[in-house]
N, C-alpha and C positions, 0 to 999 in steps of 0.2 A: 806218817807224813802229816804236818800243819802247813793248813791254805789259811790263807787271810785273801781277804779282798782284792788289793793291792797288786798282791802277788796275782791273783789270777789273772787280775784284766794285764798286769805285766806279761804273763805268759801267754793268752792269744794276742796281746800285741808283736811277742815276738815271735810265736807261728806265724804272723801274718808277712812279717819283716823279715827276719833274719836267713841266713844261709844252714843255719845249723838249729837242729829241732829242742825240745828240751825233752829227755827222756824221762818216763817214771824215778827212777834208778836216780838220777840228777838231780831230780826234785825234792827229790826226799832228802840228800843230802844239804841241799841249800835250807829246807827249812822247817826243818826236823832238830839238826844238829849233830852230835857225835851219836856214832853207831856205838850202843852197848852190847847186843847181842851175837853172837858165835854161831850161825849154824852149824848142824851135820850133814853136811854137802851130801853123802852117803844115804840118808834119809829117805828114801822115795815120796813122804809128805811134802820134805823140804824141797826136793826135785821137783816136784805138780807147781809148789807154791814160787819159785823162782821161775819157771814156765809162764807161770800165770802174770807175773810183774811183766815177763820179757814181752809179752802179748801186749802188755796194757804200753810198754815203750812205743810198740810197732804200731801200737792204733795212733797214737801221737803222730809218731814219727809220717808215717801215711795220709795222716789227718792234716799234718803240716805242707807235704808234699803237693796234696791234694789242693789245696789252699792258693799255694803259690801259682800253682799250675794254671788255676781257675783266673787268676788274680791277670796273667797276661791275659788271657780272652778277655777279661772285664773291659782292661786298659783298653782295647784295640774294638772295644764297643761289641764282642761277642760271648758275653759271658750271658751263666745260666739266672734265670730268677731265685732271689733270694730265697724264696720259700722252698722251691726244688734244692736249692744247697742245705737248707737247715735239715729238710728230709735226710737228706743221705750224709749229713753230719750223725742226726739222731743214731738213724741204723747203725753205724760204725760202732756211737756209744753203747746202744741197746744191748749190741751184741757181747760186746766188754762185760757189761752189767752182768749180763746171762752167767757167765764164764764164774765170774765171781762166786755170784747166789750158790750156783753147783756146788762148788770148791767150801761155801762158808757152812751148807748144807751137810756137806759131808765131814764136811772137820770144825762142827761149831766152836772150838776152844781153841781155835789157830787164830794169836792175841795180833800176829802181824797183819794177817791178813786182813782181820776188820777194823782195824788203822787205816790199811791201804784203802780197802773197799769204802771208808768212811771220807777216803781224801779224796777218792774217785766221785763218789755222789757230790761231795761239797764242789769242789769243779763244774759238776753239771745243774749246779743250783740245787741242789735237795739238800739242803742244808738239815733238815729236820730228822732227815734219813740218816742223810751224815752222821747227825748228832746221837742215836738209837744205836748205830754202829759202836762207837766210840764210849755209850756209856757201859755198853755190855764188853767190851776191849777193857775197859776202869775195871769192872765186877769182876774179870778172870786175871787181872795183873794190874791192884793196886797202886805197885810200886814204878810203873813203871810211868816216868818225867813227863816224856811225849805225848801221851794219852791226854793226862792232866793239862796240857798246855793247848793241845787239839779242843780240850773242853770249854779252856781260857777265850780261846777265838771264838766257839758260836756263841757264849755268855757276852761277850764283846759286841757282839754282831746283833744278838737277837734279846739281849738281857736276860736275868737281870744282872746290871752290871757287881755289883758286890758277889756275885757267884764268879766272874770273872776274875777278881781280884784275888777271892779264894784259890782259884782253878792255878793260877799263875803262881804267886806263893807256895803252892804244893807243888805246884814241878819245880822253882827255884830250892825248897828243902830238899826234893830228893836227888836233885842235882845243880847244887849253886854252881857248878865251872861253866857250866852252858849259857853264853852270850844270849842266846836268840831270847828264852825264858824272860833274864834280869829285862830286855830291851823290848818283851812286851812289854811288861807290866808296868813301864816307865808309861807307854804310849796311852794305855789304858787311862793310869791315874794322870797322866796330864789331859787327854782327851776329856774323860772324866770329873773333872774337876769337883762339884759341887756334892757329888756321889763318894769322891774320895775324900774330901772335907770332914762328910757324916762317918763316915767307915774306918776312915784312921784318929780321928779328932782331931784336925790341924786346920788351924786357919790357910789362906789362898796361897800368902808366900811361901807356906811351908809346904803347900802341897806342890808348889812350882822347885822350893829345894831337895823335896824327897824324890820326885821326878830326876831330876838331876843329877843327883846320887847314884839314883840307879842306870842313869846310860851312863854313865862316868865309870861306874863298875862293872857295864857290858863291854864299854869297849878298851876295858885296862885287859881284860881276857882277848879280845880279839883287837888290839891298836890297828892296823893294818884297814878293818872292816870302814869303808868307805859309806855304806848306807845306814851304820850307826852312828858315826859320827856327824853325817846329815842330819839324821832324826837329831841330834844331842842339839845340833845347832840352830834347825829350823822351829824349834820350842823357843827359841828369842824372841821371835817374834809376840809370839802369844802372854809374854810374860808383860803387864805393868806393877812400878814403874819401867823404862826400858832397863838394861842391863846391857849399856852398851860398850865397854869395851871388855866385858865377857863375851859375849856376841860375835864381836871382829875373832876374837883368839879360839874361838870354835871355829868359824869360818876357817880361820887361816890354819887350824890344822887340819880339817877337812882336805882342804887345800892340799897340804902333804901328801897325804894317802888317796886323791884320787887317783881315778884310773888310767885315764888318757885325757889329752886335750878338750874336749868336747865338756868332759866331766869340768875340769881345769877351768875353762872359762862359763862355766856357769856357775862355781865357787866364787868365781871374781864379781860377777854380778850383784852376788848378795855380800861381799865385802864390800864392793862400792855404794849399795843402801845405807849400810852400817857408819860408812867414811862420812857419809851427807850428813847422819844423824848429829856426828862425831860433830859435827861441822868443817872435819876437813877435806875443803873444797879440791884443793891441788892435790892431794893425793887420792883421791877422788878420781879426778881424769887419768891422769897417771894407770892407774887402775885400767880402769877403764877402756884404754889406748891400746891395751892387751887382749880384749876383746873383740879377735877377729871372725868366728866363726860365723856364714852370713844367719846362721838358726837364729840366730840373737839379737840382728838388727834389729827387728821394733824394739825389745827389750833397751837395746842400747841407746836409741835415740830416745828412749822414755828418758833413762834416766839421765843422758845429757841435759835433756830439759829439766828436768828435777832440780840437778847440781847449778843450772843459772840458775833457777824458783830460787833456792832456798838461799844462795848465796846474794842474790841480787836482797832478800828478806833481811836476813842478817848484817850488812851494810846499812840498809836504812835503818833499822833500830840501831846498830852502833851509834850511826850519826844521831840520831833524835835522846840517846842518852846523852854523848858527848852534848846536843845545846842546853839539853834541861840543867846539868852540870853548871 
């Protein structure tokens, strides 16, 4: 399993929200990537160690349930102190943990498990643990992508980043078809900037077109993937000079592939930044006029005000060219 930041604080946002829990099992699939390995269901190891995931579901899943539950007594002014919740969050964890240790105890060379136990720690913040897991998972299965890329996120996170760059590169060679890998290591060497400058030898623009490159090549593998072609398109910004009608044609295939409405009009938003840049005002509102969702009102009334600023800007230097003329 690979955690990144992002993804956590997404996943107790969505224990905290959603109707439906995120289970172990689910998460590994969103960001991990493709399954290469075959169990022997038959195995009794393999029986303990699918037990073992199905547990670490349930502690979610309960953890989730638990959450919500608490979350109405909050509202109605009768919920517990925070501290008393973190307690009996901890416990829940604790005991997971336990479950683990046993199982890694017993079967030190079970390559899955201290993946999982490593994506388990990294969740609960022990990233360093995490990372101890994950490098002795490397030492018993070199080859294996996931690991490598699990290594890529703490070098990410805790440095040093040039080991990340490594980390990521090595899971893309032993598996280029895997999206998630190429759309690190975009993230990295764009985050990265000045690190990736010295490590690859490229000057800034190139390292904003090697970036490029590679989410262009994550999501030719998965077109469909709505949060790669986010990342592909929210590195516009960060990019001078601008690159603005690249910018719009990312946005607006964003646009395609999102997911529902919600997603939909907040593609519109940052194509209407982009229209302002463009200088086009009327398509601009037009746009704009599309965004009904009320989550976006301030957003919206910003940038109405925006689109007078800069339109009302733009007129007067026409006019003050036209008399110097």
């Amino acid at each position: 399993m690979i955690i990144m930041t992002n993804l956590l604080i997404a996943l107790l946002g969505i224990m905290l929200a959603t109707n439906k829990p995120i289970t172990t099992s689910n998460f590994i699939k969103q960001v991990t990537g493709k399954s290469v390995y075959v169990a022997d269901v038959n195995d009794p190891v393999e029986k303990e160690f699918i037990k073992l995931l199905d547990e670490d579901d349930q502690t979610i899943a309960d953890l989730d349930t638990q959450l919500k539950e608490e979350k109405k007594f909050d509202d109605k002014g009768a919920g517990i102190p925070d501290a008393l919740r973190s307690i009996k969050i901890d416990q829940k964890f604790e005991a997971m943990e336990k479950k683990y240790v046993d199982f890694i105890n017993r079967h030190p060379n079970h390559v899955r498990a201290r993946i999982a136990f490593g994506s388990f720690l990294y969740e609960r913040g022990k990233e360093y643990e995490a990372y101890q897991q994950w490098l002795k998972a490397r030492d018993l299965e070199p080859t294996n992508p996931a690991i490598w890329n699990n290594l890529g996120n703490y070098y990410g996170h805790n440095g040093p980043i040039t080991n990340a760059f490594k980390c990521y590169e090595k899971a893309i060679e032993l598996d280029p078809t895997e999206p998630l890998y190429i759309r690190n290591l975009a993230t990295v060497i764009y985050l990265f900037r000045i690190d990736a400058m010295e490590y690859y030898n490229l000057k800034e623009q190139q390292v904003f077109d090697r970036a490029m490159e590679l989410y262009h090549k994550a999501l030719a593998l998965e077109p469909n993937n709505f949060l790669i072609a986010t990342d592909l398109a929210q590195t516009y910004y960060g990019i001078k000079p601008d690159r603005v009608k690249d910018a719009i044609k990312a946005w607006e295939y964003a646009l395609k592939v999102a997911n529902d409405d919600i997603e939909r009009q907040g593609v519109l938003t940052h194509i209407v930044r982009w229209k302002i840049k463009e200088g086009n005002f009327d398509e601009a509102r037009q746009l704009l006029n599309q965004v009904t969702n009320p989550i976006y009102n301030t957003l919206k009334t910003r940038l109405e005000r925006n689109i007078l600023e800069k339109e009302k800007n733009t007129k007067s230097t026409n006019k003050t060219e036209l008399l110097q003329k």
